[in-house]
C-alpha positions as a printed Julia matrix, in Angstrom:
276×3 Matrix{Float64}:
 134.34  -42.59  -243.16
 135.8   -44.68  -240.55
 134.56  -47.32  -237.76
 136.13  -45.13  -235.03
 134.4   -44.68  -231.73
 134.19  -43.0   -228.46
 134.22  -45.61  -225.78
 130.74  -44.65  -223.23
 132.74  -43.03  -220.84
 134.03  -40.42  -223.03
 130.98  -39.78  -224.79
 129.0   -39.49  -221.22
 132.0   -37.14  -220.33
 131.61  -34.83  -223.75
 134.33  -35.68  -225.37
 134.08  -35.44  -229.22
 135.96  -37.31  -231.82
 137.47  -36.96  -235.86
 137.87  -40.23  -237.7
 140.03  -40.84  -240.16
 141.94  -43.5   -242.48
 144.93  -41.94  -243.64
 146.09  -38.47  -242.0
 149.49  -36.54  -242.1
 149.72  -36.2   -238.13
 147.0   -36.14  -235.44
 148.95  -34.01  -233.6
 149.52  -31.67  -236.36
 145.28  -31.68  -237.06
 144.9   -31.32  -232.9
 147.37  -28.37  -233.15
 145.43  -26.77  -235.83
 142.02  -27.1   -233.86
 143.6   -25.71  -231.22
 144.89  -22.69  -233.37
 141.57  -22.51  -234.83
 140.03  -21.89  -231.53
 139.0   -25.14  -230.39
 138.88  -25.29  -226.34
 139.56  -29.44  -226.18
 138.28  -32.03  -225.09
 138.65  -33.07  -229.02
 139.83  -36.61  -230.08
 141.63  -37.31  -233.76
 142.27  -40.87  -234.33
 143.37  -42.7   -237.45
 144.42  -46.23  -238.71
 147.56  -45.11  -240.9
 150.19  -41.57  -239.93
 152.01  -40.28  -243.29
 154.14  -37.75  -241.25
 153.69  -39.12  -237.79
 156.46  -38.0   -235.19
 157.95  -39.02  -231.96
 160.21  -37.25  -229.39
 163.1   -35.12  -230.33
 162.16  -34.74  -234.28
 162.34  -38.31  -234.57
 160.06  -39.96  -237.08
 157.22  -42.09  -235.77
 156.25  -44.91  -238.34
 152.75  -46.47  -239.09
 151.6   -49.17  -240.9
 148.04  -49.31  -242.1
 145.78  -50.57  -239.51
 148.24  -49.64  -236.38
 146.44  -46.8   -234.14
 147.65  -42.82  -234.22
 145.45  -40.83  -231.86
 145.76  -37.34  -230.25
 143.93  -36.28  -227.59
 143.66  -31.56  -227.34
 143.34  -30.64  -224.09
 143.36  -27.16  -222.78
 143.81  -27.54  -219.16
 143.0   -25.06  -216.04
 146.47  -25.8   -214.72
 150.13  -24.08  -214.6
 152.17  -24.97  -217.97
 154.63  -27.34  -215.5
 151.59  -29.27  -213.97
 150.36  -29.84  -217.89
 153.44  -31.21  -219.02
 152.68  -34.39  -216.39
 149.86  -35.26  -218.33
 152.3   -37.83  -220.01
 152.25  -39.46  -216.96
 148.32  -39.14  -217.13
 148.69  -40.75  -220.73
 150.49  -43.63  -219.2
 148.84  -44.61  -216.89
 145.75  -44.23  -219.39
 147.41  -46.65  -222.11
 148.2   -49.32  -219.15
 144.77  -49.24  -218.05
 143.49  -49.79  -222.02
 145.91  -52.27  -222.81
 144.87  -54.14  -219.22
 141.23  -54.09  -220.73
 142.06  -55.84  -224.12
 144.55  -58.32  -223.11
 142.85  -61.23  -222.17
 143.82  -61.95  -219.2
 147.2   -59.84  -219.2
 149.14  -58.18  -216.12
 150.01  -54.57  -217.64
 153.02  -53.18  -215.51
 154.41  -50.0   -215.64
 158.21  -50.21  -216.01
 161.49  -49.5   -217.91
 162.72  -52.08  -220.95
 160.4   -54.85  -219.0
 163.31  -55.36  -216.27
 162.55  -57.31  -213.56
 162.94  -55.59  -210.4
 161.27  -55.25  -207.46
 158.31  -54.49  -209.0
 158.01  -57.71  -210.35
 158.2   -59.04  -213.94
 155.34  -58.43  -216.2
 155.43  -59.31  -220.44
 154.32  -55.67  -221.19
 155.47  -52.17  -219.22
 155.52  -48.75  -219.74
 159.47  -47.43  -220.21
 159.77  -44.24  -218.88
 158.77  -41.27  -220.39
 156.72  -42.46  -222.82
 156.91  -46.1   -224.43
 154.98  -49.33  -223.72
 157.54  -52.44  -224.59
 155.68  -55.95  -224.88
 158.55  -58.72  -224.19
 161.12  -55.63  -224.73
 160.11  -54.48  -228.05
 158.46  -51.61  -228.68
 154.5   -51.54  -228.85
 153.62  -48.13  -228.41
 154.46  -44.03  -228.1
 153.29  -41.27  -226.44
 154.12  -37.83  -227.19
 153.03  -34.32  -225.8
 153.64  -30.95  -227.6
 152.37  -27.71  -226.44
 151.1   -24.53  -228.28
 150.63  -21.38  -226.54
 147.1   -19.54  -226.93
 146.25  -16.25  -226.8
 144.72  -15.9   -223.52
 147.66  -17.25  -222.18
 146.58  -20.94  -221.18
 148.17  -23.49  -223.6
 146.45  -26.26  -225.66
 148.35  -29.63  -225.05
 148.37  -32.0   -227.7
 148.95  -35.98  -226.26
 149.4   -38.75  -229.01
 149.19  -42.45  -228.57
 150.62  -44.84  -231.51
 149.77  -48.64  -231.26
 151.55  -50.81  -233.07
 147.91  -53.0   -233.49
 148.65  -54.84  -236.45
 151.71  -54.35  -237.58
 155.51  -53.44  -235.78
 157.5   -50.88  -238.07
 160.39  -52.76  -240.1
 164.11  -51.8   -240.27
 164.0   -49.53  -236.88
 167.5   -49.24  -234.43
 165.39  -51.03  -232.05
 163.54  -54.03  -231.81
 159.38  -53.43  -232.3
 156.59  -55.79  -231.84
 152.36  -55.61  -232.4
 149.33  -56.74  -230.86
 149.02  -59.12  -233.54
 153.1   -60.45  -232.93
 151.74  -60.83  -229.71
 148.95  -62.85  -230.59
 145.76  -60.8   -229.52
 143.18  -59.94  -232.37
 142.43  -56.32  -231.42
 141.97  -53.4   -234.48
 142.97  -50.13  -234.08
 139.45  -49.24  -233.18
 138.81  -51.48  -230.33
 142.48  -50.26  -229.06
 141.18  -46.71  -229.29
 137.41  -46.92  -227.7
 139.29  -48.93  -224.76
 141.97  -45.92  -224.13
 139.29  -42.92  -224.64
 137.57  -44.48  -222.23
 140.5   -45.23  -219.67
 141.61  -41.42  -220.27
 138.64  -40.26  -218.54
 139.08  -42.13  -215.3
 142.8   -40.91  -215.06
 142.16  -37.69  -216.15
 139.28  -37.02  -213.73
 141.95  -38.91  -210.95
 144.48  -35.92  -212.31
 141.6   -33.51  -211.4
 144.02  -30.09  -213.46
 146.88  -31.06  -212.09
 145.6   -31.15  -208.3
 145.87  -34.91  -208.13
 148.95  -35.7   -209.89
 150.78  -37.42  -206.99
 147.69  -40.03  -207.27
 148.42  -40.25  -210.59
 151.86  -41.07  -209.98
 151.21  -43.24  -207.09
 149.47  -45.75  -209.47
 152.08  -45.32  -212.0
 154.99  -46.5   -208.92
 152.14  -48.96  -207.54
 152.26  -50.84  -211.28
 155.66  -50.18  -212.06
 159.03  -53.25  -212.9
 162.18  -52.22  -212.95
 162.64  -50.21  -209.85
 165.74  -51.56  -208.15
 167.32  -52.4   -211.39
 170.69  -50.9   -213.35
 169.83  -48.32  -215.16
 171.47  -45.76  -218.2
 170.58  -42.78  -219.34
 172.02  -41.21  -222.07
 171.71  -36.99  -222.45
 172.79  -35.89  -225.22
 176.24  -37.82  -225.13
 176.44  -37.92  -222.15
 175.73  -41.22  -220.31
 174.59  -41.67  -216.3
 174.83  -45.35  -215.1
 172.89  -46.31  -211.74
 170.18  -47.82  -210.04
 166.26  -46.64  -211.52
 165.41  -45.88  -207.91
 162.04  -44.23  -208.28
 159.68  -41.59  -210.05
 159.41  -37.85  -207.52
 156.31  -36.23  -207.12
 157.17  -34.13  -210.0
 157.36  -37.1   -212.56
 161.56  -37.6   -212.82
 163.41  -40.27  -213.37
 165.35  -40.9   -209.52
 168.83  -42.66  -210.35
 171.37  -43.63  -207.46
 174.71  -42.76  -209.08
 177.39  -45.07  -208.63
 178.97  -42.42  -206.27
 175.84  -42.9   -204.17
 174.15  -39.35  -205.3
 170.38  -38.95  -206.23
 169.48  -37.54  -209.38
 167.02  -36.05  -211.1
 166.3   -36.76  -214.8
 163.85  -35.41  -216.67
 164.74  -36.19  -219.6
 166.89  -38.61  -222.08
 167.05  -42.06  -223.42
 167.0   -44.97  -221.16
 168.51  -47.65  -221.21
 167.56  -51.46  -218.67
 169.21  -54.21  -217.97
 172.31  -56.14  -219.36
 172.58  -52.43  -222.22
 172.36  -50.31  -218.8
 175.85  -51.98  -217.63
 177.4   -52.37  -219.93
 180.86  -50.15  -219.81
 182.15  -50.34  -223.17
């Protein structure tokens, strides 16, 4: 039995939610729903992962107390339009963690760089990770299952590093509690399932995406700033120029050409120009 709760936009809205202490992976248990028939609109949230993950395989580690939640959704909308409800996650998780901090500015942004977006202590690194002071504070990750009707069920985790910042990562990590706000992972949670609904309804199955978007470039730090982006090797050093109306990364090249990322790991500030 856990405290877990929808927030009263999300329960007014239908959405319905499993509790739990301890789970394996709530995107593994949204999966399953989904597999199982479920049509969405189903929240799993928990205080402690066992086999959490993030992108590309790697492993996503939680400490007891942090928050691991997964929305399923099975949207109306082409399989391209769904995979922008990362963005739609984002923007969600800025608009939660704008609510709890008292008195915080949550920007949108890469590594916290100050560009012309302005400086701000927390942003949202594109694709998918809020930094707080340029540590890590949270994840999001999307994986897809196809259904048998065709449509596919979408499964969009959030981990909030509430309490406690993993130990002994590559990269620096930091909490709520590091950060000095009192918040539990279930007052974290009822604040985003709540948020979700507003930017979901704003996302309207894909239809309203460039609003989306335009509140994710409206928020965002860092735009103006060096940038690097490493694909599989291979690293692209520029200027973070913008997000398109399809959600990718915009980089000036040093030659002066525009390109298109969607997707690899990014890298801000003094790491981003660094040639060596």
């Amino acid at each position: 039995m856990t405290d877990f709760s929808l927030g009263p936009k999300a329960r007014a809205a239908g959405y319905r939610l499993r509790g739990f202490d301890t789970i394996g992976s709530t995107n593994s248990e949204a999966l399953a729903a989904a597999a199982a028939g479920d049509h969405g609109g189903l929240w799993f949230a928990a205080r402690q992962q066992t086999a959490g993950r993030g992108r590309r395989g790697r492993q996503w580690e939680s400490p007891h107390g942090n928050l691991a939640a997964t929305l399923l959704m099975v949207p109306e909308a082409d399989p391209t339009l769904a995979a922008t409800l990362g963005f739609v996650a984002g923007v969600s998780l800025n608009r939660a963690l704008s609510a709890i901090l008292p008195g915080g500015i949550v920007k949108i942004g890469i590594d916290g760089a100050d560009g012309v977006g302005g400086n701000s202590r927390i942003a949202l690194k594109w694709p998918n990770d809020v930094l707080a002071d340029g540590a890590k504070l949270a994840g999001i990750l999307l994986e897809a299952s196809k259904l048998p009707d065709g449509r596919h069920a979408i499964a969009i985790g959030f981990g909030v590093n509430a309490v406690a910042a993993p130990q002994g990562l590559p990269y620096p990590a930091t909490s709520l509690v590091d950060l000095g706000v009192a918040r539990d992972a279930e007052a974290v949670f009822e604040a985003l399932s709540d948020a979700w609904v507003d930017t979901f309804g704003l996302w309207a199955d894909g239809r309203g995406i460039g609003d989306v978007l335009k509140h994710w470039r409206a928020a965002a730090a860092g735009i103006g700033a060096p940038v690097a982006v490493n694909q599989n090797g291979d690293v692209l050093r520029g200027i973070f120029e913008t997000i398109d109306d399809e959600g990718r990364l915009i980089v000036r090249a040093d030659d002066n050409r525009r390109i298109a990322i969607t997707a690899g790991d990014v890298h801000f500030g003094a790491t981003a120009s660094a040639r060596s």
